[in-house]
N, CA, C and O atoms as CSV, one atom per row, in Angstrom:
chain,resi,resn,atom,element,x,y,z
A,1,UNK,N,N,-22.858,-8.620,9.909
A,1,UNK,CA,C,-23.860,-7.602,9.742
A,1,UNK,C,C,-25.229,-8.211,10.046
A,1,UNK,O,O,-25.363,-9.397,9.745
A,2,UNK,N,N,-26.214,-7.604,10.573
A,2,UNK,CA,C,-27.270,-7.781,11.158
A,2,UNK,C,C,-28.070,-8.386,9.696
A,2,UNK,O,O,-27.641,-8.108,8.577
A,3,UNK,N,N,-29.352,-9.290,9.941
A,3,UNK,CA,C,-29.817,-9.765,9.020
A,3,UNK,C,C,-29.025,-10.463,7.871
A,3,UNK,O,O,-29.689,-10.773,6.881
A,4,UNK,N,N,-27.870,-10.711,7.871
A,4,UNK,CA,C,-27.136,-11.420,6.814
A,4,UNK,C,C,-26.819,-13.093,7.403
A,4,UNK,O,O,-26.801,-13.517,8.559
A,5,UNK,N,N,-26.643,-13.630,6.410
A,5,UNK,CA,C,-26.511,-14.931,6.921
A,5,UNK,C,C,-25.052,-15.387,6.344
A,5,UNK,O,O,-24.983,-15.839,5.201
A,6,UNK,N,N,-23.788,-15.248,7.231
A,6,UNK,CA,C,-22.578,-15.406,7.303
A,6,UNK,C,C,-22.228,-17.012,6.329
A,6,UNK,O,O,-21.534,-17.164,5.323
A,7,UNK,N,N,-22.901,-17.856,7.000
A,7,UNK,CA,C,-22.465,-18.597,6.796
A,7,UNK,C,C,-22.569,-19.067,4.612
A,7,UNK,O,O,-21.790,-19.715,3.913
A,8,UNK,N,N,-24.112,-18.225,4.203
A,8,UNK,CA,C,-24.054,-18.617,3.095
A,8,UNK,C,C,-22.747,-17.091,2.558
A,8,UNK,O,O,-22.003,-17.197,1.582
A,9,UNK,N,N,-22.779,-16.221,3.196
A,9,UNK,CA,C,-21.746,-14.935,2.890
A,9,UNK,C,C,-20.442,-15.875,2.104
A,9,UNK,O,O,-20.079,-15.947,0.930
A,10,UNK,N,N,-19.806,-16.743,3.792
A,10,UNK,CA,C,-18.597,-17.811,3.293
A,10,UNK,C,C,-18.733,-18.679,2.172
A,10,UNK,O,O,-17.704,-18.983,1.568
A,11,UNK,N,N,-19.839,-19.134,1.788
A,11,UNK,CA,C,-19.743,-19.831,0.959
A,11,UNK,C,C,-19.562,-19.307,-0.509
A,11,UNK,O,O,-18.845,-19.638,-1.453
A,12,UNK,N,N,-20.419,-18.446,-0.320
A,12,UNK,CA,C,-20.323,-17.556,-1.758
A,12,UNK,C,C,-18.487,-16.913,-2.035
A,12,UNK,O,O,-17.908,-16.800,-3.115
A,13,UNK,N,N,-17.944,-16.587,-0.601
A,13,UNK,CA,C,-16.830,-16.162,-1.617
A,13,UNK,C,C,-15.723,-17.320,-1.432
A,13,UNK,O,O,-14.727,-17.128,-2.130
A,14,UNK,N,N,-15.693,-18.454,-0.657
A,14,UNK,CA,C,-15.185,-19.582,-0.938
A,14,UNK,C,C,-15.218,-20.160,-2.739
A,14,UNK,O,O,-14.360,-20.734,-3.409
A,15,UNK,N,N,-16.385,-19.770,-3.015
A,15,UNK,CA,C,-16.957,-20.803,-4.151
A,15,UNK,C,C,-15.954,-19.326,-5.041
A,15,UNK,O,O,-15.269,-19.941,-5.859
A,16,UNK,N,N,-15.672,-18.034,-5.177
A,16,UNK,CA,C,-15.081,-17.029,-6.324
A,16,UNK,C,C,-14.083,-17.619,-5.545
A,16,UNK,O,O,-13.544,-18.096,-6.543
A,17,UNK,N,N,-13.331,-18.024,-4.592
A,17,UNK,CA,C,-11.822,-17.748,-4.746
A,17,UNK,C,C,-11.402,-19.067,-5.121
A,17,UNK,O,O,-10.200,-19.279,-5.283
A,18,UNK,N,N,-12.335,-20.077,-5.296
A,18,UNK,CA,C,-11.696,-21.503,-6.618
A,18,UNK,C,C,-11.968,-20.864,-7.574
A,18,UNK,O,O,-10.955,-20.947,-8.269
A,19,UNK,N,N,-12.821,-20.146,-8.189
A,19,UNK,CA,C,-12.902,-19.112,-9.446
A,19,UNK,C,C,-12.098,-18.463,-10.025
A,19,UNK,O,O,-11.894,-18.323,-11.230
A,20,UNK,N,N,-11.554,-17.991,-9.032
A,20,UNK,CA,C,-10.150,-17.567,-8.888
A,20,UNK,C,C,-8.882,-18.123,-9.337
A,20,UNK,O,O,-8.286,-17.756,-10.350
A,21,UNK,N,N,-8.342,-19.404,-8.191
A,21,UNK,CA,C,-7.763,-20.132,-8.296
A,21,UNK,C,C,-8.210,-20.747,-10.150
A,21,UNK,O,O,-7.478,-20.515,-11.112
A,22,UNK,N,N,-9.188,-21.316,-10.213
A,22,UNK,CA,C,-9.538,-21.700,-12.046
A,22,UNK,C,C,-8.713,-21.155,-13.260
A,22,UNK,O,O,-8.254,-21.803,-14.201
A,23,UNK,N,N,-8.637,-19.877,-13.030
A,23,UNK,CA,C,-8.191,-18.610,-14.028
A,23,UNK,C,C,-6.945,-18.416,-13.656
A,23,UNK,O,O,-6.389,-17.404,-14.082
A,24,UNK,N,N,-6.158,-19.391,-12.721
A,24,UNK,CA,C,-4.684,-19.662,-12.611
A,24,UNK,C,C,-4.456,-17.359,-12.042
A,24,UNK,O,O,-3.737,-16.511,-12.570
A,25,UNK,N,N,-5.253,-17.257,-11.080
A,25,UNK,CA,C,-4.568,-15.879,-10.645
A,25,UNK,C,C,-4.920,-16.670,-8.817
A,25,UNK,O,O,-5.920,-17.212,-8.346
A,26,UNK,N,N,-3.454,-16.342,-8.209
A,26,UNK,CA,C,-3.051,-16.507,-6.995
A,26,UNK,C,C,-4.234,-15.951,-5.985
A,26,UNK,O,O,-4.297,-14.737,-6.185
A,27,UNK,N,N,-4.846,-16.197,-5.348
A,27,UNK,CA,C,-5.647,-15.056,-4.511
A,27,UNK,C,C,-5.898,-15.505,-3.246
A,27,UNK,O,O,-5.624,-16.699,-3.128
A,28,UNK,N,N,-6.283,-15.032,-2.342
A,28,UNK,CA,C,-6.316,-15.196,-0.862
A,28,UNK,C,C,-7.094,-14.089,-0.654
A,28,UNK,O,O,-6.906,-12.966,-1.121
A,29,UNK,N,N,-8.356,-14.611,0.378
A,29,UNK,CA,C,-9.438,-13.265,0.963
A,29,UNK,C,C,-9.521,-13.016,2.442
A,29,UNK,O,O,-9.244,-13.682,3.440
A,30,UNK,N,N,-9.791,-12.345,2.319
A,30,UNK,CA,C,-9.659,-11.467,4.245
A,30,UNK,C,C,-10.764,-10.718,4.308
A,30,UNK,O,O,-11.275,-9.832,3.622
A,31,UNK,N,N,-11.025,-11.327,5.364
A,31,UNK,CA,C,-12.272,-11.660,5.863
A,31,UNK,C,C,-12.328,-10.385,6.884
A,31,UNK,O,O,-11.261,-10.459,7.494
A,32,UNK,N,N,-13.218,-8.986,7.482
A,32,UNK,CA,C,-12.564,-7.985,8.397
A,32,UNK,C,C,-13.731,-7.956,9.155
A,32,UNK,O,O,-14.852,-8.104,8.670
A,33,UNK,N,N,-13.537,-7.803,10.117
A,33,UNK,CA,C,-14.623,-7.391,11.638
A,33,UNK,C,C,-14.638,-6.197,11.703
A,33,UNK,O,O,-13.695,-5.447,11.454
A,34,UNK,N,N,-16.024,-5.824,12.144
A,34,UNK,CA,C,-16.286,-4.331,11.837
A,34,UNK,C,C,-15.727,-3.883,13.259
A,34,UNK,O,O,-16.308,-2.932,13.781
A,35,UNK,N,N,-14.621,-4.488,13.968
A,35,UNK,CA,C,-14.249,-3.621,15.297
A,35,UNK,C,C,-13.361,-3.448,15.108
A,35,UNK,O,O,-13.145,-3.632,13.910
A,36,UNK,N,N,-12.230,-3.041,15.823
A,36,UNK,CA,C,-10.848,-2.336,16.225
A,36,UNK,C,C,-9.692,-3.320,15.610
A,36,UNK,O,O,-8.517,-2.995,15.445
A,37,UNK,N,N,-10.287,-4.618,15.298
A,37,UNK,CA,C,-9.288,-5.501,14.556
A,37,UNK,C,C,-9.199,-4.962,12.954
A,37,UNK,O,O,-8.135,-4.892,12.340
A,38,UNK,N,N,-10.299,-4.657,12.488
A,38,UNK,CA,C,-9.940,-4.223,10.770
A,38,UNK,C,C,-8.647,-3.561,10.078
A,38,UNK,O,O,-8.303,-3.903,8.947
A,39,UNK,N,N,-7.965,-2.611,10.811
A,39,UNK,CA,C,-6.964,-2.275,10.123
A,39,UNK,C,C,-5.612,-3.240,10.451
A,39,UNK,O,O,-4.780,-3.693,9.666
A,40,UNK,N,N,-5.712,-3.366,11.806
A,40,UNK,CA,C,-4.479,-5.093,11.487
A,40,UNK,C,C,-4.475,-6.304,11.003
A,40,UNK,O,O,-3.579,-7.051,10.610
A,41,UNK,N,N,-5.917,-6.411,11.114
A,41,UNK,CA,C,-6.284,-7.550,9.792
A,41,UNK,C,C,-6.328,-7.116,8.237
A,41,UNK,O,O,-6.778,-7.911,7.412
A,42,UNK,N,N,-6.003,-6.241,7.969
A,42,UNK,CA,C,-6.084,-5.689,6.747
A,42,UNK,C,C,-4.000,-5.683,6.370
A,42,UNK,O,O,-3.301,-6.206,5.503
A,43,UNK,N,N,-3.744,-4.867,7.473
A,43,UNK,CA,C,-2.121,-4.410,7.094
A,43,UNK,C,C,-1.401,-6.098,7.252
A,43,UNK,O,O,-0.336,-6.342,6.685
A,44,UNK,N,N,-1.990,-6.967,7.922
A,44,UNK,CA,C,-1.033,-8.395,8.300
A,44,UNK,C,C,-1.744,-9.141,6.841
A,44,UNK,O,O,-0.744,-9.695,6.384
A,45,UNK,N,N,-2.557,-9.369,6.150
A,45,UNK,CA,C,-3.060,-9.636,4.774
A,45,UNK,C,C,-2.209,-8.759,3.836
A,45,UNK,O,O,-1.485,-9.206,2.947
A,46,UNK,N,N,-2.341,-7.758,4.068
A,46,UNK,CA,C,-1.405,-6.625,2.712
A,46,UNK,C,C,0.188,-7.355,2.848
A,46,UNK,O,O,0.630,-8.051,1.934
A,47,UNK,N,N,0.819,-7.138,3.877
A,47,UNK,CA,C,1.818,-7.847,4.244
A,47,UNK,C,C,2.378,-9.112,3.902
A,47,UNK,O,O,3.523,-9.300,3.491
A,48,UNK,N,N,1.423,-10.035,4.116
A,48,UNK,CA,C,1.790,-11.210,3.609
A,48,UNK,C,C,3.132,-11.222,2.181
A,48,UNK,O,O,4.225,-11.781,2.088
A,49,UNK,N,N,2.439,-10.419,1.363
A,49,UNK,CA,C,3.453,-10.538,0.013
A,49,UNK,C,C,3.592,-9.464,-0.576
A,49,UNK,O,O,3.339,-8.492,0.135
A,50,UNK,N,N,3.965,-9.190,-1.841
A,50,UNK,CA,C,3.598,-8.287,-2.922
A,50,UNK,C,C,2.345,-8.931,-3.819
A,50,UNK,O,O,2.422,-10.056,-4.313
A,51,UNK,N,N,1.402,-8.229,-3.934
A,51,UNK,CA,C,0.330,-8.226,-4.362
A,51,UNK,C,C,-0.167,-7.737,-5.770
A,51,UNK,O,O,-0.529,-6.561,-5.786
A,52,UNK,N,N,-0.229,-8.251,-6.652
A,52,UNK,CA,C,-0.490,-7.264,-8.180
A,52,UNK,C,C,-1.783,-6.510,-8.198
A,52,UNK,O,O,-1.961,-5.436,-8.773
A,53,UNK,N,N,-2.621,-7.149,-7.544
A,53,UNK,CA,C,-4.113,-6.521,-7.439
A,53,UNK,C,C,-4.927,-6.920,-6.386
A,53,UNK,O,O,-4.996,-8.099,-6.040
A,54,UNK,N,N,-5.678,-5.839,-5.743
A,54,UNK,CA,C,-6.320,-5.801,-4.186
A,54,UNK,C,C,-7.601,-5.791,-5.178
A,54,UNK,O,O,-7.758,-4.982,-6.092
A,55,UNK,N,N,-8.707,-7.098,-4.744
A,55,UNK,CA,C,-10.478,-6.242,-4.900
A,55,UNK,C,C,-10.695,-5.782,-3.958
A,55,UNK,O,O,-10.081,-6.225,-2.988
A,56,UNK,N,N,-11.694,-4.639,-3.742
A,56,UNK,CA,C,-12.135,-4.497,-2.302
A,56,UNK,C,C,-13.919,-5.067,-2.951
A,56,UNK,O,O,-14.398,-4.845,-4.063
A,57,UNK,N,N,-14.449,-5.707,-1.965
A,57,UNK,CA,C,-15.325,-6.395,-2.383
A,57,UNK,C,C,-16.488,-5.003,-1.885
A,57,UNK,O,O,-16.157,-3.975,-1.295
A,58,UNK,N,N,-17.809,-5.372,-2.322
A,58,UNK,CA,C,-18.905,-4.302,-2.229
A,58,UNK,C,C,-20.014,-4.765,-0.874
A,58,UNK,O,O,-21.219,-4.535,-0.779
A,59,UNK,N,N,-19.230,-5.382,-0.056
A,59,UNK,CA,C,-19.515,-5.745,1.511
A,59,UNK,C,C,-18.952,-4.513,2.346
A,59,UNK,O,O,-19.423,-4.058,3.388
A,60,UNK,N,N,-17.815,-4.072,1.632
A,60,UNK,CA,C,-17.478,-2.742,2.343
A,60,UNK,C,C,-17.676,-1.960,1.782
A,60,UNK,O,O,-17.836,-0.993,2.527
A,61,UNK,N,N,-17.868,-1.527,0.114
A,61,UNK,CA,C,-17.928,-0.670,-0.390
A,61,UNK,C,C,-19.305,-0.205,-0.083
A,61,UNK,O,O,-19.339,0.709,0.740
A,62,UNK,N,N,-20.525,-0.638,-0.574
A,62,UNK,CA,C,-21.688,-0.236,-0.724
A,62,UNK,C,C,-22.361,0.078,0.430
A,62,UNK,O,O,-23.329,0.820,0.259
A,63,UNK,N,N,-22.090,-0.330,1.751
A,63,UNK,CA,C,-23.174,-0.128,2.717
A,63,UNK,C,C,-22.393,1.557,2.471
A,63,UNK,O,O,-21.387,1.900,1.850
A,64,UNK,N,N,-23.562,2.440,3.406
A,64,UNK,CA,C,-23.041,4.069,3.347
A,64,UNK,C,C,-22.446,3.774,4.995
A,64,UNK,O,O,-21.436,4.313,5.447
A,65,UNK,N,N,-23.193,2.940,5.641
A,65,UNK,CA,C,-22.435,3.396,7.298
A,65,UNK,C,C,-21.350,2.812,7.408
A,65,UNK,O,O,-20.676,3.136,8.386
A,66,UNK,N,N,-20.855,1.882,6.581
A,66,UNK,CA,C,-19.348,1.453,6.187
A,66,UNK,C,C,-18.193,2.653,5.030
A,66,UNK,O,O,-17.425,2.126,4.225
A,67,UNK,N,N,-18.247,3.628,5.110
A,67,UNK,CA,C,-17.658,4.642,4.282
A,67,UNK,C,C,-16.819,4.713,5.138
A,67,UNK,O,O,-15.752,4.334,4.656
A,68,UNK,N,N,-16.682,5.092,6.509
A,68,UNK,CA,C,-15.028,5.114,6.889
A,68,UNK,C,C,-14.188,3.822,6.261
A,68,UNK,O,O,-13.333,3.842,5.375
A,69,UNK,N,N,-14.703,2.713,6.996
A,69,UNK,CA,C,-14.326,1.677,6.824
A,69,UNK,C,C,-13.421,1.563,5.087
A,69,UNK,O,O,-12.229,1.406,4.820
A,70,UNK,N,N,-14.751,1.744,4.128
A,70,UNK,CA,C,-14.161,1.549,3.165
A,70,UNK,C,C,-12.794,2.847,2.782
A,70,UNK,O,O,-11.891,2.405,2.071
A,71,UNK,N,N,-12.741,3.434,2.955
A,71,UNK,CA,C,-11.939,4.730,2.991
A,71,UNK,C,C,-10.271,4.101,3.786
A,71,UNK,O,O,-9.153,4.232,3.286
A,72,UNK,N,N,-10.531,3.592,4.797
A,72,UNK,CA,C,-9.667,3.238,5.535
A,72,UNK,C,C,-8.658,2.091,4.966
A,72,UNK,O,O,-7.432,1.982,4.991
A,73,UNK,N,N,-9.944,1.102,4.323
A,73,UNK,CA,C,-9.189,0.006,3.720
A,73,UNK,C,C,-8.137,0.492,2.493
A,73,UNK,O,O,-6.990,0.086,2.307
A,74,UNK,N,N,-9.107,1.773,1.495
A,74,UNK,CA,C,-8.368,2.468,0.634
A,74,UNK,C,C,-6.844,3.023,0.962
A,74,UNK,O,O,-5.866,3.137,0.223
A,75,UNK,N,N,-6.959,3.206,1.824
A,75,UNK,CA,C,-5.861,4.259,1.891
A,75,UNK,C,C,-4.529,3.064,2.784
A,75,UNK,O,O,-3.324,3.312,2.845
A,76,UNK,N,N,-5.156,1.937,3.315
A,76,UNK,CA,C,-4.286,1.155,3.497
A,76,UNK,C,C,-3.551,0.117,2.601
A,76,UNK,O,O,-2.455,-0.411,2.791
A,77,UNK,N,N,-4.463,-0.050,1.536
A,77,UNK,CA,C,-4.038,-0.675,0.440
A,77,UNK,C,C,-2.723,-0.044,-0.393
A,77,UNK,O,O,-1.830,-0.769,-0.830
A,78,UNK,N,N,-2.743,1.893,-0.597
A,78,UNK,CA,C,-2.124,2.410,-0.691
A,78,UNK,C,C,-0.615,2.486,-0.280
A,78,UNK,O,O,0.387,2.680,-0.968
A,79,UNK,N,N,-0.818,2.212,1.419
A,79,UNK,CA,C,0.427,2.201,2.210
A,79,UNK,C,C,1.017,0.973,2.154
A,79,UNK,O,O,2.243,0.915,2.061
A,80,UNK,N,N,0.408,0.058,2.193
A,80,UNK,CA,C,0.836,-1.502,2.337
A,80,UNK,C,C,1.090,-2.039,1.012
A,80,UNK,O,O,2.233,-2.372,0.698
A,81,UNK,N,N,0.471,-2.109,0.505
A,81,UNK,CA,C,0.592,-2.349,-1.008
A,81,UNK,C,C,0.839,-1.391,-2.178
A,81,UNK,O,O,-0.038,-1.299,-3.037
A,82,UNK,N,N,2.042,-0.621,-2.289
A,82,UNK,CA,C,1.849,0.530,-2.828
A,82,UNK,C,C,2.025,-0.063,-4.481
A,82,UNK,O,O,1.894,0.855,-5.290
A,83,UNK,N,N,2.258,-1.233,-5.028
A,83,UNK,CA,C,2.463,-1.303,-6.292
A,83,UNK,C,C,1.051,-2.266,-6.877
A,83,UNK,O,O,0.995,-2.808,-7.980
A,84,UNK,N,N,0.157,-2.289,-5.990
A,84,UNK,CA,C,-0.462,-3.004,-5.980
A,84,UNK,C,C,-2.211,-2.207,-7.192
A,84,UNK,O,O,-2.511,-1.042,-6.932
A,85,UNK,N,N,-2.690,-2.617,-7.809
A,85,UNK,CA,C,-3.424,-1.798,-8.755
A,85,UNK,C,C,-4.613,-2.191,-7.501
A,85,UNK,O,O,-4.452,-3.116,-6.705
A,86,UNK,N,N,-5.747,-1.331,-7.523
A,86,UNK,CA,C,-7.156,-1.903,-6.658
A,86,UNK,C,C,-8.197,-1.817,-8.145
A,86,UNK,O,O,-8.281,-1.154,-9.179
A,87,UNK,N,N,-8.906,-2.999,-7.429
A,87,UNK,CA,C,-10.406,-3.207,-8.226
A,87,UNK,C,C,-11.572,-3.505,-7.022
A,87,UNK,O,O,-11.508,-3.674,-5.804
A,88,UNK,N,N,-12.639,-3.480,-7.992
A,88,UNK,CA,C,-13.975,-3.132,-7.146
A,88,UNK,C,C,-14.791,-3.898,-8.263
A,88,UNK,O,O,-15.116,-3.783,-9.445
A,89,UNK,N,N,-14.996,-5.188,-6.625
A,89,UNK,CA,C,-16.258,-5.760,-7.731
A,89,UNK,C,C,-17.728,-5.559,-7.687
A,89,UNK,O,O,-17.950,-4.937,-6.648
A,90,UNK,N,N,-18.584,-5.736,-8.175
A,90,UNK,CA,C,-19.941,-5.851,-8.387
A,90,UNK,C,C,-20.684,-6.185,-7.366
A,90,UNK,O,O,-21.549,-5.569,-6.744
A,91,UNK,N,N,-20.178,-7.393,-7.255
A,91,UNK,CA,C,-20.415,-8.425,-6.386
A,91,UNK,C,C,-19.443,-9.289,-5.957
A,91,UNK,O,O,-18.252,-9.380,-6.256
A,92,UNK,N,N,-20.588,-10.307,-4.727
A,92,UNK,CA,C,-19.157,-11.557,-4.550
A,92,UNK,C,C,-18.843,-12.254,-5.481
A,92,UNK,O,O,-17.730,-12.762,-5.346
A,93,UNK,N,N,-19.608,-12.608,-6.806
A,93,UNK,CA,C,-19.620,-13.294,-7.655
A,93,UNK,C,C,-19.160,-12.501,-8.956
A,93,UNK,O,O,-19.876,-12.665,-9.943
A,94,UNK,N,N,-17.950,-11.584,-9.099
A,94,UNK,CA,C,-17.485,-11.486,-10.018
A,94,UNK,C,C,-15.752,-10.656,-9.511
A,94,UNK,O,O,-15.134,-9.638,-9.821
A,95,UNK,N,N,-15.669,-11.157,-9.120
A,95,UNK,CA,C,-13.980,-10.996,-8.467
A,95,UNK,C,C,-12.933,-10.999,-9.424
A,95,UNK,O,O,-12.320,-10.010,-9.825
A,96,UNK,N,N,-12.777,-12.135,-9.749
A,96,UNK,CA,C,-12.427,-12.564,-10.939
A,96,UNK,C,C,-12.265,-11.736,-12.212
A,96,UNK,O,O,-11.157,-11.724,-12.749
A,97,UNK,N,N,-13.233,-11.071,-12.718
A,97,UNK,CA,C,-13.522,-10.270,-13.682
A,97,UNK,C,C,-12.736,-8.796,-13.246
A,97,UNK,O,O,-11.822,-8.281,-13.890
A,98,UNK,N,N,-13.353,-8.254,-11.957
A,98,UNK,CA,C,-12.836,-7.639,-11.117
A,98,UNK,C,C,-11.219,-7.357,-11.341
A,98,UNK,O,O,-10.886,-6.301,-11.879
A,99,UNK,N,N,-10.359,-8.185,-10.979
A,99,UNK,CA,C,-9.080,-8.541,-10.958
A,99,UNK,C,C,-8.300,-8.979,-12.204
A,99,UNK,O,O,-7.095,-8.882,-12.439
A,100,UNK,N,N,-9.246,-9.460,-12.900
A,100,UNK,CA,C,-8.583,-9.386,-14.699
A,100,UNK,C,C,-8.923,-8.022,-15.480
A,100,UNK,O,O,-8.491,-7.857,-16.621
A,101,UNK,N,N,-9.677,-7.089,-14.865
A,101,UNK,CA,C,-9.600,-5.869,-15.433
A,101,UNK,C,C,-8.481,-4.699,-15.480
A,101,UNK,O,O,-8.309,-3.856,-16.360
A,102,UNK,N,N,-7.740,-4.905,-14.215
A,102,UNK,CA,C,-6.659,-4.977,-13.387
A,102,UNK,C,C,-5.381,-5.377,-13.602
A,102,UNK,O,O,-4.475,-4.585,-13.344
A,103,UNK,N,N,-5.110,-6.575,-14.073
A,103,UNK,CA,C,-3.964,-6.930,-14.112
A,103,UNK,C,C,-3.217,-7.031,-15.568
A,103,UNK,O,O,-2.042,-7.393,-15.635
């Protein structure tokens, strides 16, 4: 996204998913391009396993010109992960919380 700086983006959710990992809950993040790759990068992540709980982080949620997007991810989480509970965090920095509300 324009004006954002990716690289501290990675770091910040590198640094929640040892946060993660800390609180002994399994997690893995996916990372989505706002082009024509998002929904197979989304369904090959859902895929991977059975999943107890999806965050969708507020990188997709909150912008408004990302509402398909986020909509899309919704409803794929649904299909791909159908036993899977969703949470919505705050931020990048509370995932965790996020996902123990959840499980």
């Amino acid at each position: 996204m324009p004006g954002v700086d990716g690289g501290a983006v990675r770091a910040a959710l590198d640094q929640e998913l040892a946060r993660l990992s800390a609180h002994a809950i399994d997690a893995s993040m996916t990372l989505i391009a706002l082009d024509e790759s998002a929904e197979p990068t989304v369904i090959a992540a859902l895929s991977e396993r059975e999943w107890d709980v999806v965050v969708i982080g507020g990188g997709i949620r909150k912008p408004e010109p990302l509402l398909p997007l986020f909509h899309q991810v919704v409803n794929l989480v649904r299909r791909h992960a159908p036993k899977a509970a969703v949470a919505f965090n705050t931020s990048g920095g509370d995932s965790v919380e996020a996902a123990r509300r959840r499980l």
